[in-house]
N, C-alpha and C positions, 0 to 999 in steps of 0.2 A: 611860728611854724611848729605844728605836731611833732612829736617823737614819738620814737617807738621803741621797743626792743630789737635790738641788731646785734644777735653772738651773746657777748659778755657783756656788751656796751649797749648805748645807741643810735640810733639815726633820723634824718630828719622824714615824715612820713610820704615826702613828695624827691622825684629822685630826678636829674638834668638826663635827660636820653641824648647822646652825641652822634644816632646814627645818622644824621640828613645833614650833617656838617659840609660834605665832602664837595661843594661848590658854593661854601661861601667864602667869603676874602676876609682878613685878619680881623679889619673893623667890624664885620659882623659877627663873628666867634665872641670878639671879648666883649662885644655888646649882650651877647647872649648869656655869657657866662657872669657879668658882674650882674645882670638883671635874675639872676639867679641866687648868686650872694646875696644880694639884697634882701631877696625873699625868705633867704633863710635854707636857701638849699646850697651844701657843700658837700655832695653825692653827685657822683657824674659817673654814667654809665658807658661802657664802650663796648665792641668785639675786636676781635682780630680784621672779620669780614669787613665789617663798617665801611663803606667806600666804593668798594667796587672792585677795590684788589686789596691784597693782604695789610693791615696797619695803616690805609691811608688815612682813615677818620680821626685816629689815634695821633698820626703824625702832623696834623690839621690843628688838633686841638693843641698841642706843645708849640707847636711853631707860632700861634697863634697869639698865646698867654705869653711863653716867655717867661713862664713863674719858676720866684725868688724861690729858694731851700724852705724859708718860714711859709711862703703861701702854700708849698707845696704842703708841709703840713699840716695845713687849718682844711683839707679835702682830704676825701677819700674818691681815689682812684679806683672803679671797678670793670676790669673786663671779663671777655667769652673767650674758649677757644673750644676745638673739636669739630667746625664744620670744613672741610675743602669743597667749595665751589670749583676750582677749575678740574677737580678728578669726579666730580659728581657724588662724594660719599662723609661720611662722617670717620673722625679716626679719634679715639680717644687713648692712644697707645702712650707708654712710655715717653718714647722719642717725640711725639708730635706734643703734647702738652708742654715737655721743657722746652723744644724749639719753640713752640708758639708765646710762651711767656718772654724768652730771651729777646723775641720779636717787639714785643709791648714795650715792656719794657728800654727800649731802644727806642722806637716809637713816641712813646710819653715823656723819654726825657725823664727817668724816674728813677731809684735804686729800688724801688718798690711796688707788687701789687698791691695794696688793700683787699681788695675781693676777687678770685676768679671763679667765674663759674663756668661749667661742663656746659657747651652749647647743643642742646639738644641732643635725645639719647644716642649715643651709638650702637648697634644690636649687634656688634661683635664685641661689645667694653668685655676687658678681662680683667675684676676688679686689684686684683696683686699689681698691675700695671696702672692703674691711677692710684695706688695707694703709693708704690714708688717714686711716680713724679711728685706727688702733693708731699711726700716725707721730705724729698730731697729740695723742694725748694720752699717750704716750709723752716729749714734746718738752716737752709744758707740765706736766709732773711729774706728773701723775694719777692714770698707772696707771705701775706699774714692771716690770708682767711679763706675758706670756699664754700665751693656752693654749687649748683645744678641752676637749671633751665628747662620749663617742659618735661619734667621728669614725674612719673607714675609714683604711690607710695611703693610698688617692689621693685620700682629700680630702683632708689634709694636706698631700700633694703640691700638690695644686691651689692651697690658701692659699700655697701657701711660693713658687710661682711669682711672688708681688706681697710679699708679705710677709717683710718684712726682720728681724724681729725675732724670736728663737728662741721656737717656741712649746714650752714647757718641761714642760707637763702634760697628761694624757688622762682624763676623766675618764668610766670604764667599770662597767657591772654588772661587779659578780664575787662567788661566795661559791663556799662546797666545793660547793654542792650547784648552782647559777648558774656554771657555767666552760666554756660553749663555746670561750670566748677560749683558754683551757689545754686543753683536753679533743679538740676538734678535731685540733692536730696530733697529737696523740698517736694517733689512729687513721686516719691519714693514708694513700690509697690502700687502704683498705678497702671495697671494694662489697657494696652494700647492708647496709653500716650506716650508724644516721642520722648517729651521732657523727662520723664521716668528711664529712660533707658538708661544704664551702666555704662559709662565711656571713663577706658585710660584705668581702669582697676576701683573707680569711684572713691569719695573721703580723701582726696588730697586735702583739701581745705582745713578740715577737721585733723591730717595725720597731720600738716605742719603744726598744729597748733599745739597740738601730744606731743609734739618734737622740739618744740622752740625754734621752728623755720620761718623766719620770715615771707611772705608771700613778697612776690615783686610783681604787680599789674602792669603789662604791658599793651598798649593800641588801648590804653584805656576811657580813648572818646573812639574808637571805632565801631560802625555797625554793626560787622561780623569779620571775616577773613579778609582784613585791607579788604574790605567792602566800600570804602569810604565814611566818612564821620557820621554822627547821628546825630551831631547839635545844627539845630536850623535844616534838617534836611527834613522836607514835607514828606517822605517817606514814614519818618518815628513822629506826627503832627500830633497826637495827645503825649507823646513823654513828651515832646520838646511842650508845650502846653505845660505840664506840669513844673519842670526845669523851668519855665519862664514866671512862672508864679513864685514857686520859692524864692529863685533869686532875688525877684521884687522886694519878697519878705526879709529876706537876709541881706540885705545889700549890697548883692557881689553878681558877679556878671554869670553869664549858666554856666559856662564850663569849669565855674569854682562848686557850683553846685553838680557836675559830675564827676567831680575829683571826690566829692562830699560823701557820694555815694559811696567809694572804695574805701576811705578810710574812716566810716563811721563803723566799719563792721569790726564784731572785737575781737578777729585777727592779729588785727594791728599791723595791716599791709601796706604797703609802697608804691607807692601812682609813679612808675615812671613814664614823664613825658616822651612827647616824641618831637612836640614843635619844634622849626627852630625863629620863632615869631618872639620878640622878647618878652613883649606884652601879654601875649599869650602865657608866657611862663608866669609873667607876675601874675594874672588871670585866675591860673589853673591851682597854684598856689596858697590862693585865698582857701581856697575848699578847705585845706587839712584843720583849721582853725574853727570850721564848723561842725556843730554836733547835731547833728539830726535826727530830730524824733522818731520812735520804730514805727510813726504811723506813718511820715514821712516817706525813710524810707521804705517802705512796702508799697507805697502810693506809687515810687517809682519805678519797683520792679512790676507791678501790676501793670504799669502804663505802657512798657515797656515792650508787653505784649506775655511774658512770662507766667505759667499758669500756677494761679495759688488755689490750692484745693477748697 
């Protein structure tokens, strides 16, 4: 398994997503999660949301494991907070980030975060109020790292104005067929086409990379917006065509060759899955371990449908 640069440390470049947990039964959790070990992935990603109601996915996966004090630390635990579903709004206040971690934490069965990240921006954050919660639970061991989600380069400027703590991840859609974030610049001062168009302040990709932020791809075999997947779907019939070729060449099944895609870029980003198919993780995990040629990849952002000048 790839690594990457993660903070001061690293990480494996392929990450376990625990959001679809939430109706499976114990035997399929730790089937999921040792087929993951296995692979070389000990990054598990979580929210508050996860489930359907607050901490259920979080409390799925501890009840589930059952893990020892040492297994707990050969993982890193990473969750979200900041979104309320049942009020309809985003809250990134003081009070709601320490209540929400207090929550995970309970939840995971943990004395500890490893990673939180801000789930998606709030447009009322008032950055002295997440610099508060992140100092104070930062201080008292709780969480050890953070981070953002969906977040523009000036809203992170914005946090970083209060916030003294390096936020060390971003976590972003991306897939070959989902890559505004990549696709944009590349048709950049182009009139009237849509791909050139500025969306979300433009240069994330590039700011994390000025930054030392790790990117985190999420839905990253999705079409577009939970469109549904684009491996095998006669919809994307020349990428999948191409994906079916590589994989030949490389001998790993396609969806290692679309994980291939995201981490051959010299980002150094993070495929976190979504499956909860075990197989599929073992599958998708192959990818990080190949290196793909730039003629490769470009073959599949072309095929993709993505307009290269």
């Amino acid at each position: 398994m790839k690594t990457v640069p993660f903070g001061s440390s690293t990480a494996p470049a392929v990450v376990a997503g625990m959001m679809r947990i939430d109706d499976k039964d114990d035997a399929h959790i730790r089937d999921l999660y040792e087929a993951a070990r296995a692979s070389g992935i000990d990054f598990f990603d979580h929210a508050d949301i996860y489930g359907g109601s607050m901490h259920h996915c979080e409390t799925r996966f501890a009840e589930s494991l059952q893990l020892s004090a040492a297994e707990r630390d050969e993982i890193v635990l990473q969750t979200k907070c900041g979104i309320v579903p049942d009020q309809g709004m985003f809250d990134f206040s003081y009070e709601h980030i320490v209540a929400q971690v207090e929550g995970s934490l309970a939840a995971l069965r943990t004395d500890r975060i490893d990673v939180l990240l801000l789930h998606r921006p709030d447009a009322l954050v008032e950055p002295e109020e997440v610099a508060r919660a992140f100092d104070e639970l930062e201080s008292s061991g709780k969480v050890r790292a953070f981070g953002v989600s969906n977040h523009t380069p000036r809203q992170i400027d914005l946090l970083r104005t209060a916030v003294r703590q390096p936020l060390i991840a971003n976590q972003l859609q991306l897939s070959i067929t989902h890559a505004p974030i990549i696709a944009q610049p590349i048709a950049t001062n182009m009139a009237g086409e849509d791909q050139s168009i500025v969306r979300d302040g433009g240069g994330i990709v590039e700011y994390c990379r000025i930054n030392g932020i790790t990117v985190q791809a999420w839905s990253p075999f999705q079409g577009g917006f939970f469109t549904g997947v684009f491996l095998g779907n006669p919809e994307y019939a020349e990428l999948n065509a191409v994906i079916d070729r590589l994989a030949d060449a490389y001998g790993v099944p396609p969806i290692a060759v679309a994980t291939a895609w995201i981490t051959r870029h010299p980002a150094n980003m993070q495929v976190v899955l979504g499956t909860t198919t075990p197989e599929r993780v073992r599958d998708a995990a192959l990818g990080s371990d190949i290196v793909l040629t730039r003629a490769e990849w470009y073959e599949l952002f072309r095929a993709a449908g993505h307009l290269l000048p």
